[in-house]
Steps between C-alpha positions, in 0.01 A plus 500: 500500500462184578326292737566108566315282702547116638315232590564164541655447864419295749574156690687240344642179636867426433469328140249701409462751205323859456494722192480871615331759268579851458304700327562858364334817371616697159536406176870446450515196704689295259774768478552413875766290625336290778664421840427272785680572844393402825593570888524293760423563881804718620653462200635753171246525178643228253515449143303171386503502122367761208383500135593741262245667306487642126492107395804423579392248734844481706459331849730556788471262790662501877730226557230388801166469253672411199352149397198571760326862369425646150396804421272584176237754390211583342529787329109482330427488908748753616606209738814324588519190698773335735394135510675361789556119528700293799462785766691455783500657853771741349253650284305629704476883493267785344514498078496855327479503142721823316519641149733732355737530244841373688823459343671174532718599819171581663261267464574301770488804714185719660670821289432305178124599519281775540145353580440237801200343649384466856601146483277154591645278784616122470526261793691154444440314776347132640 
């Protein structure tokens, strides 16, 4: 089992930057492939971008954060980070942080991973 937990959220300005934290329990951590999604008011869960674990240190990226966000981790720290730069209105929504062990036609997808966090909110706005 395990348990994830993020902090990190809050109130940004459009512009502005936040790096988001998630931290987890166990001790196989850096087995884990790491995955960010987030969810908009009235809108579907979405992929934002993931890390694969077992050093192989392969990044995937959504089309609308490439550029912007990047993901990295800790694994002394059992932490991974989504450091979020140039947030826009558009990104505002809650952040979850997942691990699992998704193959490659699933790690954009919720299926991809087993264990998800409660999720720390993000406001972009003036």
């Amino acid at each position: 089992q395990v348990q994830l937990v993020e902090s990190g959220g809050g109130l940004v300005q459009p512009g502005g930057s936040l790096r988001l934290s998630c931290v987890a329990s166990g001790d196989t951590f850096s087995q884990y492939t790491v995955g960010w999604f987030r969810q908009a008011p009235g809108k579907e869960r979405e992929f934002v971008g993931a890390l694969r674990g077992r050093a192989q240190n392969t990044y995937f990226y959504a089309d609308s954060v490439k550029g912007r966000f990047t993901i990295s981790r800790d694994n002394a720290k059992n932490t991974a980070y989504l450091q979020m730069n140039r947030l826009n209105p558009e990104d505002t929504a809650l952040y979850y942080c997942a691990t699992g062990f998704p193959i490659l036609s699933t790690i954009r997808t919720e299926t991809g991973y087993r264990y998800w966090g409660q999720g720390t909110q993000v406001t972009v706005s003036s």
